[in-house]
C-alpha positions as CSV (number, residue, x, y, z in Angstrom):
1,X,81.6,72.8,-37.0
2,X,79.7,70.2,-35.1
3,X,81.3,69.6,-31.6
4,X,82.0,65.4,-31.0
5,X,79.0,64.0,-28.4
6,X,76.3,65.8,-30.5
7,X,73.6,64.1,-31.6
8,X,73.4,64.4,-35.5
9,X,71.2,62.9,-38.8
10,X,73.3,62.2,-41.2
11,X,71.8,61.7,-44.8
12,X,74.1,59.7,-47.3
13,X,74.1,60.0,-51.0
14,X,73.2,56.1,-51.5
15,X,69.7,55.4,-51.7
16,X,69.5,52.4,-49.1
17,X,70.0,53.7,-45.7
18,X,69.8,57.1,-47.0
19,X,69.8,58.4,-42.8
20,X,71.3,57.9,-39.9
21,X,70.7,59.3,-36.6
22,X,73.4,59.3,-33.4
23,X,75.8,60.7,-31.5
24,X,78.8,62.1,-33.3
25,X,81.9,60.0,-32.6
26,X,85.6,60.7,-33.4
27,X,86.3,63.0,-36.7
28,X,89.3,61.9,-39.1
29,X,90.6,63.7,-42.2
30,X,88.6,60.6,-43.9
31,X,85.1,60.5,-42.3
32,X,83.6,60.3,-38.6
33,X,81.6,57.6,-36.6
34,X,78.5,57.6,-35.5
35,X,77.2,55.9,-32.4
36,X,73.6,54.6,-32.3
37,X,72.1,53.0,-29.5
38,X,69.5,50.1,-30.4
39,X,67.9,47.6,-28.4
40,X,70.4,49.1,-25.1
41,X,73.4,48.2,-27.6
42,X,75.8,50.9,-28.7
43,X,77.5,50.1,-32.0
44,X,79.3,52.2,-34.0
45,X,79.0,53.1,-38.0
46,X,82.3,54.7,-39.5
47,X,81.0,57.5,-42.3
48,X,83.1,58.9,-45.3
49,X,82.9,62.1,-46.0
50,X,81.9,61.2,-49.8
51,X,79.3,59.0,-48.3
52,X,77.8,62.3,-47.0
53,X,74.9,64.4,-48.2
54,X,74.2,66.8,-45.4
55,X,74.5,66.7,-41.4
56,X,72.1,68.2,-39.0
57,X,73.0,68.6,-35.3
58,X,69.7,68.1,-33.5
59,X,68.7,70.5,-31.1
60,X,68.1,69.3,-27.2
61,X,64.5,70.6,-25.7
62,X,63.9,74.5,-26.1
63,X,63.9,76.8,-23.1
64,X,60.2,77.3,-22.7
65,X,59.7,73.0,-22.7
66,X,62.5,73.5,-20.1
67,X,60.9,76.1,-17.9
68,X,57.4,74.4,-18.3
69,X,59.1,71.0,-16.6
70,X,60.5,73.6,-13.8
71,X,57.6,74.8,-13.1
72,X,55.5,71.4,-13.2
73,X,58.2,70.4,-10.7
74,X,57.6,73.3,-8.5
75,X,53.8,72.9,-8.5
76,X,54.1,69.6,-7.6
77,X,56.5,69.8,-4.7
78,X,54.5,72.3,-3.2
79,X,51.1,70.3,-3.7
80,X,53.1,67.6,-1.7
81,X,54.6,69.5,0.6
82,X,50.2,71.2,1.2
83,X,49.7,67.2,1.4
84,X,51.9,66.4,4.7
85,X,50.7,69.5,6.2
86,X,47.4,68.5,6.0
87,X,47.5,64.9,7.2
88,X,49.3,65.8,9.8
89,X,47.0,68.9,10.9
90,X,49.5,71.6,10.8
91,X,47.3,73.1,7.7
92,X,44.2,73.9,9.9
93,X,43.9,76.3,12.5
């Protein structure tokens, strides 16, 4: 089961708009809603479950694109924090 507030692709059985990709809304006994953000609007698009050919939760960044960021952030504090200490002559002896 897909928890409500994930972010989904939903591919329908019609041809048209055969996908649809959002945040999971409230879950009836009939369908769902999807909310999709477009042009810094947030609408929402009611889904029947007969509508539906498959759902996909989509998966946030992995651990390793996390811990790269962490460690970009890390580098760069500390090449700051080198920066102050050498303008303001602490860094040499």
């Amino acid at each position: 089961m897909i928890p409500a507030g994930s972010i989904v692709e939903v591919k329908l059985k019609q041809k048209g708009s055969s996908t649809i990709r959002g945040r999971l809304g409230p879950i009836t006994d009939a369908g769902f809603e999807v909310q999709i953000a477009k042009s810094g609007k947030v609408s929402s698009e009611k889904v029947a479950f007969t509508e539906v050919k498959s759902v996909k939760a989509k998966k946030g960044m992995s651990t390793s694109t996390k811990a790269l960021i962490a460690v970009g952030v890390v580098f760069a504090v500390c090449g700051v924090f080198v920066a102050i200490l050498g303008a303001t002559g602490r860094l040499s002896n």
